[in-house]
C-alpha positions in Angstrom: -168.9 -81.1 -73.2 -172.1 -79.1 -71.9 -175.4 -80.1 -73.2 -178.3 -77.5 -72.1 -180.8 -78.6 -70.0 -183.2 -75.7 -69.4 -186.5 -75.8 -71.3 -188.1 -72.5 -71.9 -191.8 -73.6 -70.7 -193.3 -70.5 -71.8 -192.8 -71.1 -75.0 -195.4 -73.5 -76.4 -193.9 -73.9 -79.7 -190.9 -74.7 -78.4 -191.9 -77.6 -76.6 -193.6 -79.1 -79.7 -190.5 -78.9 -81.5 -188.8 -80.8 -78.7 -190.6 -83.7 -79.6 -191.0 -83.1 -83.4 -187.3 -81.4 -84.2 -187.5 -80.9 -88.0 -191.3 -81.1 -88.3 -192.8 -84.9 -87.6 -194.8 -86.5 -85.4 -197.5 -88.8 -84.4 -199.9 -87.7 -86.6 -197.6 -87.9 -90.0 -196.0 -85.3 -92.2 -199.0 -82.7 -92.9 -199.3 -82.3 -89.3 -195.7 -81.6 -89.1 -195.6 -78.3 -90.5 -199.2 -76.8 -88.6 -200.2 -73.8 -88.3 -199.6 -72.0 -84.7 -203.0 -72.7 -83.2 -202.4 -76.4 -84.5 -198.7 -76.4 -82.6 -200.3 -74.8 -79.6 -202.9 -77.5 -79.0 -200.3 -80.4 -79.7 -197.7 -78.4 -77.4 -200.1 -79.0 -74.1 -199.7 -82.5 -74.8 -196.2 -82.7 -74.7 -195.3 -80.6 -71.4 -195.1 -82.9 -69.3 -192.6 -85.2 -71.6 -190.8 -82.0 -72.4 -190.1 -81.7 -68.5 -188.9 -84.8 -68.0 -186.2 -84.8 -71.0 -185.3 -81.1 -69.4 -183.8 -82.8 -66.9 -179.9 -84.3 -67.2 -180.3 -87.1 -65.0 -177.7 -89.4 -64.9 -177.1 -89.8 -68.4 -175.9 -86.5 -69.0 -172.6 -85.8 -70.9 -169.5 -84.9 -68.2 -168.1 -81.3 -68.4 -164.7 -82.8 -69.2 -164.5 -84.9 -72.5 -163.9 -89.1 -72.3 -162.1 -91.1 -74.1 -164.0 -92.1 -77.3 -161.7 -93.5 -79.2 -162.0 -93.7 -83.0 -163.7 -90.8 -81.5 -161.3 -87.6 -80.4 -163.0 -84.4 -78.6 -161.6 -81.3 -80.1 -161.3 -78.1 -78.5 -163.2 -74.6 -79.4 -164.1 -71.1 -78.1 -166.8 -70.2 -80.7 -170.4 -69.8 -79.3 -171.6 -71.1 -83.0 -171.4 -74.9 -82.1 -174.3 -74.5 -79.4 -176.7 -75.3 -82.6 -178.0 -78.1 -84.3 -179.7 -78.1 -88.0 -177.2 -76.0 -89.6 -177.5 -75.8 -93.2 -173.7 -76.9 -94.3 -172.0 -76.3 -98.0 -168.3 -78.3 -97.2 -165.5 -76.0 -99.7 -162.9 -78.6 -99.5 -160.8 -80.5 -96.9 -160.9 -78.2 -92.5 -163.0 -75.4 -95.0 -167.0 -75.3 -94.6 -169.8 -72.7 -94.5 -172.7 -72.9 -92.0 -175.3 -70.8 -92.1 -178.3 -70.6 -89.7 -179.6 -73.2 -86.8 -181.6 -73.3 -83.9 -180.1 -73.4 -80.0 -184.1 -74.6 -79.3 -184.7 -75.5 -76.6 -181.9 -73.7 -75.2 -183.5 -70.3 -75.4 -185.4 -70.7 -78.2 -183.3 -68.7 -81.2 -183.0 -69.6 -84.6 -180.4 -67.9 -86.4 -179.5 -66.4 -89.5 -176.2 -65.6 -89.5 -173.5 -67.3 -91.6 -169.8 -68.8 -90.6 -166.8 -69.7 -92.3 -165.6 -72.8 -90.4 -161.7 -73.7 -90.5 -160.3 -76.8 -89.4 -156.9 -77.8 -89.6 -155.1 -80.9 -88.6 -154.4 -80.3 -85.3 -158.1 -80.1 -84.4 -157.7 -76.0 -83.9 -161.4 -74.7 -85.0 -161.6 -71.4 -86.2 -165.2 -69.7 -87.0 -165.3 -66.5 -89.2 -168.6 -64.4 -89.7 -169.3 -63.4 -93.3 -171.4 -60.4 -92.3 -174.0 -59.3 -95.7 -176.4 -56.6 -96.2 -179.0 -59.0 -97.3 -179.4 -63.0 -97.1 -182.0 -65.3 -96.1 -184.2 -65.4 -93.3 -183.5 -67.3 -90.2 -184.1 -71.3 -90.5 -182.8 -74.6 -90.0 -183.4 -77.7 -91.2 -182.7 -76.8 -95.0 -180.1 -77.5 -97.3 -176.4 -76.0 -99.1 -174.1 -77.4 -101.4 -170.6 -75.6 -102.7 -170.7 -74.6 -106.6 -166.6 -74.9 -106.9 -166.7 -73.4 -110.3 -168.3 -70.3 -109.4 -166.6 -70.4 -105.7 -170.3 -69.7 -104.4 -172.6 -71.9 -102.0 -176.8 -72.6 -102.8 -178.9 -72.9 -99.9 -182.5 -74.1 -99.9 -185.0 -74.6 -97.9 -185.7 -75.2 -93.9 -188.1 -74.5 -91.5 -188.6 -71.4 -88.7 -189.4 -71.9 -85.0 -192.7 -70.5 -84.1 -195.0 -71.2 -88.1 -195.6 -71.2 -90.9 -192.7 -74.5 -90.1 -191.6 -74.2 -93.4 -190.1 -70.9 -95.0 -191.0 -69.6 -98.5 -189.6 -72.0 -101.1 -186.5 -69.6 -102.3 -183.1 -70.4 -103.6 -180.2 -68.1 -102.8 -176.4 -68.0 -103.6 -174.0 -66.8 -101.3 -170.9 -65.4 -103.7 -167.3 -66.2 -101.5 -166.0 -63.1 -103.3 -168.1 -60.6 -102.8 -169.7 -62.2 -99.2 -172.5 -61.0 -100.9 -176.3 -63.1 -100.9 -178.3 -63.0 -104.0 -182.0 -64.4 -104.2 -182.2 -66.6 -107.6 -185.2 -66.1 -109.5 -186.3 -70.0 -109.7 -189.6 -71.6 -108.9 -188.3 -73.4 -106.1 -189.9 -77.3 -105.4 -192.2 -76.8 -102.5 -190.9 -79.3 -100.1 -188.2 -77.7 -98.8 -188.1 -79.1 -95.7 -184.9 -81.6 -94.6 -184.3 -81.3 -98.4 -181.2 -82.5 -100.1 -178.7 -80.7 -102.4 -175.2 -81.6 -104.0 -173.3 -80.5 -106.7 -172.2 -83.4 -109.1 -169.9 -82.3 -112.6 -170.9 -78.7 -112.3 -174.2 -79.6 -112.3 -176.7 -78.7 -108.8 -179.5 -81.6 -108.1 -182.4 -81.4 -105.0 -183.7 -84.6 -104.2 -186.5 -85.2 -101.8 -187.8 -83.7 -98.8 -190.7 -82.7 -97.2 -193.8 -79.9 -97.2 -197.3 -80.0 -96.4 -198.0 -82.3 -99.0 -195.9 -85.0 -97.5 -192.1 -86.5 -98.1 -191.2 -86.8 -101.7 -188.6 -88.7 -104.2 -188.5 -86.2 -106.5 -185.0 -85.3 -107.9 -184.5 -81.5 -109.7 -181.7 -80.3 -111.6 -181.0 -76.5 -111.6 -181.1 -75.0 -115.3 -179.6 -71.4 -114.6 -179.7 -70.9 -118.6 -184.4 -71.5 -118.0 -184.1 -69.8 -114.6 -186.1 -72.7 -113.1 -185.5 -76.3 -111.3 -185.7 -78.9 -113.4 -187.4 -82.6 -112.7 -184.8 -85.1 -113.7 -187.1 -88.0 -114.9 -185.0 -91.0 -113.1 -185.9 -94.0 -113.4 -185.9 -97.1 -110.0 -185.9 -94.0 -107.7 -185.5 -94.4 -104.1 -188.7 -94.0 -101.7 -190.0 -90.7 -100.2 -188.0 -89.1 -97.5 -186.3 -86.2 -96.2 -183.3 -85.3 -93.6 -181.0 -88.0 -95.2 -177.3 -88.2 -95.6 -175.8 -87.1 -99.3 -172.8 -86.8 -101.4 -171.0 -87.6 -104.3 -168.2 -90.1 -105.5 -166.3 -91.4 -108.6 -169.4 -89.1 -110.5 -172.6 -90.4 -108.7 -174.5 -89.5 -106.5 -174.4 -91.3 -103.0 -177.6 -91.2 -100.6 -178.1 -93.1 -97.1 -181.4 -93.5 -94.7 -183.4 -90.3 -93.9 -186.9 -90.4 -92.8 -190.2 -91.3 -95.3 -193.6 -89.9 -93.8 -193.9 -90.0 -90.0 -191.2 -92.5 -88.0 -190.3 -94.4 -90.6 -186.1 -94.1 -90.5 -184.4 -96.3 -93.6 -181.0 -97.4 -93.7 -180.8 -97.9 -97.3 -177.9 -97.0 -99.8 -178.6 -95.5 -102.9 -176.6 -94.3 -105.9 -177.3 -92.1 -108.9 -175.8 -92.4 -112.3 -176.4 -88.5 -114.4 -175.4 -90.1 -117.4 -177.8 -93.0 -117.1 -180.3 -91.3 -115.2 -180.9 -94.1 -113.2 -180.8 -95.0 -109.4 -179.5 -98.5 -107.6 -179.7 -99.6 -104.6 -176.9 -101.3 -102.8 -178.0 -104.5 -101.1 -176.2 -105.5 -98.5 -176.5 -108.4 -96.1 -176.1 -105.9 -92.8 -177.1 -102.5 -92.4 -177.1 -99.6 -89.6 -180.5 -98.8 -87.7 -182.8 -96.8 -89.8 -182.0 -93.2 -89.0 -182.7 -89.8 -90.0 -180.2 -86.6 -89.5 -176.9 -88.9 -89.5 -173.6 -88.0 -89.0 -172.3 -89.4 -92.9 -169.0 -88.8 -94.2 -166.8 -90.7 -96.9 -163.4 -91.4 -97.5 -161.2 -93.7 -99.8 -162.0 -96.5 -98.5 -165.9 -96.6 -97.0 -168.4 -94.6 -95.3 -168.5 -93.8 -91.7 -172.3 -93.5 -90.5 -173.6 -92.6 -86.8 -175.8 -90.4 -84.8 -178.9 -89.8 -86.2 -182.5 -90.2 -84.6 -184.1 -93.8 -84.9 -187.7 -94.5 -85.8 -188.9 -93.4 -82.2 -186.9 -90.1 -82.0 -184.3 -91.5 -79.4 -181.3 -90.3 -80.2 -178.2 -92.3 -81.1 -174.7 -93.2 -80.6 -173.2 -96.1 -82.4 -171.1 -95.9 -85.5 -171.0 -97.7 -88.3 -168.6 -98.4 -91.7 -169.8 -99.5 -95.3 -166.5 -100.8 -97.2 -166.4 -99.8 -100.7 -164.7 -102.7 -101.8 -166.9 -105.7 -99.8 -170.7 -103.8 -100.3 -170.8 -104.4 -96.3 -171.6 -103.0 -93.2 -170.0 -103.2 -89.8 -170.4 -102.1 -86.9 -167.2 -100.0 -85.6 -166.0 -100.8 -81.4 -166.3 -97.8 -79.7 -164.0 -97.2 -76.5 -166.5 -95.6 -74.9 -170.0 -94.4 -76.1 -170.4 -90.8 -76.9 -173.2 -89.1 -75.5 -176.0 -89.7 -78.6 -177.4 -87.2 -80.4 -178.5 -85.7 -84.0 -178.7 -82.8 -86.6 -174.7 -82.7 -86.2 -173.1 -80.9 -88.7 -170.7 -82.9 -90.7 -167.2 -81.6 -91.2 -163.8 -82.9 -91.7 -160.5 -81.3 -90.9 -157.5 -80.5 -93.1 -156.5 -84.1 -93.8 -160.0 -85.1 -94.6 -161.2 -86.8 -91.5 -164.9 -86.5 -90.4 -165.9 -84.0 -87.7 -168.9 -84.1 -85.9 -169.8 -80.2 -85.3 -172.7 -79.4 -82.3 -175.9 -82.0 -82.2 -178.8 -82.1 -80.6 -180.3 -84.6 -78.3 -183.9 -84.3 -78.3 -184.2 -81.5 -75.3 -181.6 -79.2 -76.7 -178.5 -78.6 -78.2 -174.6 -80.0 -77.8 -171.7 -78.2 -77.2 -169.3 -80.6 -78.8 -167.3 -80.8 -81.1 -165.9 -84.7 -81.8 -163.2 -85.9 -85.2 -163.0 -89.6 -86.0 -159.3 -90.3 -85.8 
């Protein structure tokens, strides 16, 4: 595993998003997405803190992967993992598209570019450019969902490197077909960044995230037939927050922590009923660390959480598993620690197991690529 470990100091902005990563900081959630002269005045605070987290030290992840057991270390040749903040549409079981990212602060690129990702279940990864005449803008920090009955992916949202923060609010559809990217003529909700999107019964829903305005808990549904989003008028909706962990089973909606205004991580489990129209929360008598940007992925049985950024922006480690049959939490042994880290992209291979896909750790990005066996 190599994590980077140069900053590029002459790079103001870059710095600031070191300590801020999807757009927050001390100040709240309307300072997180500045202007440039407002980035460059924070950024001179930060340098020297930025230096220091350069640095590997002793805690930086070996060259050769350890045992991490349920963790496994999977091997890969593709220059796409060194990312993090990916926007990520899963197909189906080892089949995902990723488009976009950032390598900040490890040269300071975000990309626009778009991947078919392959995994099967001997942890072979394969990534495939689908190369378009047209598309979105470069960003991270957004968000995608598959649409299985038209085989296409909807992406949203996201942020750029250097300001605005936040791109245009747009919706685009990339066709699997065709390979072709079409801009949909929708008034997209304005806080697009760390947003959330999933595809539930054929229907597309956007909950949350964040803008200039501040986080939200607002939940659309897209009416292609109107040509617009629509607010779905839910009733016991979960708080405010953006760059939380989403996805769907037995017909709801499933939705765990994220981040509400500026570093306040939640670790709270929600779920959405579309025929009800109503949210519940899932009390349980344990639950992770608040977190935004977790690793989340489900299976038959429960929900494996870890990763993520806590309330301070330190990045984590530890894993954790809610049982769908106890309502609990509890926290999973781990051989050995993995080196922590956030914004992973969150996979699974051929037989449905979770991969954890690049990451970043608060000074720059992770070239890793780890399954949970």
């Amino acid at each position: 595993m190599i994590r980077s470990s140069q900053l590029v100091l002459s790079l103001l902005p870059v710095l600031l998003l070191g300590a801020i990563a999807c757009g927050d900081d001390d100040t709240g959630i309307d300072a997180s997405v500045p202007d440039s002269a407002t980035a460059d005045s924070a950024a001179d605070a930060e340098i020297d803190a930025a230096e220091e987290d350069a640095s590997p030290g002793e805690d930086a992840p070996p060259d050769v992967p350890m045992p991490l057991a349920p963790w496994e270390a999977l091997a890969f040749e593709e220059p796409v993992v060194s990312r993090w903040g990916a926007l990520v549409a899963e197909i189906g079981p080892g089949d995902a598209i990723v488009f976009g990212g950032t390598n900040a602060n490890d040269g300071a690129v975000v990309f626009a570019d778009t991947h078919r990702i392959t995994i099967d279940e001997e942890g072979n990864l394969e990534a495939v450019e689908i190369e378009s005449e047209n598309g979105p803008v470069s960003r991270y920090c957004g968000c995608a969902t598959y649409i299985p009955e038209r085989h296409s992916v909807l992406l949203a949202g996201g942020r750029d490197l250097f300001g605005p923060f936040t791109v245009a609010p747009e919706t685009w559809e990339l066709d699997l077909e065709t390979s072709e990217w079409t801009e949909l003529e929708v008034d997209t909700p304005a806080h697009t960044l760390g947003c959330h999107l999933v595809e539930l019964n054929g229907e597309i829903y956007w909950f949350g995230g964040a803008g200039s305005g501040g986080t939200v808990n607002d939940l659309y549904r897209l009416d292609r037939a109107g040509n617009a989003w629509v607010r779905v008028d839910a009733s016991n909706p979960p708080r405010d927050r953006y760059d939380a962990g989403i996805f769907t089973r037995d017909g709801r909606i499933w939705l765990f922590g994220g981040q509400s205004g500026s570093r306040f991580s939640l670790a709270d489990l929600w779920t959405f009923d579309p025929v009800t129209r109503a949210w519940t929360e899932i009390e349980t008598s344990t639950s992770p660390p608040g977190r935004r940007v977790p690793f989340v992925h489900h299976d038959a049985t429960g929900i494996d959480v870890g990763f993520g950024f806590d309330a301070g922006m330190n990045p984590l480690e530890d894993l954790w598993r809610f049982d769908f049959e106890t309502r609990e939490w509890t926290e999973t042994e781990l051989e050995d620690r993995p080196y922590p880290r956030a914004f992973t992209a969150n996979l699974s291979d051929s037989e449905g197991r979770g991969v954890a896909f690049g990451g970043y750790d608060g000074s720059g990005p992770i070239d890793e690529v780890l399954r949970l066996r």
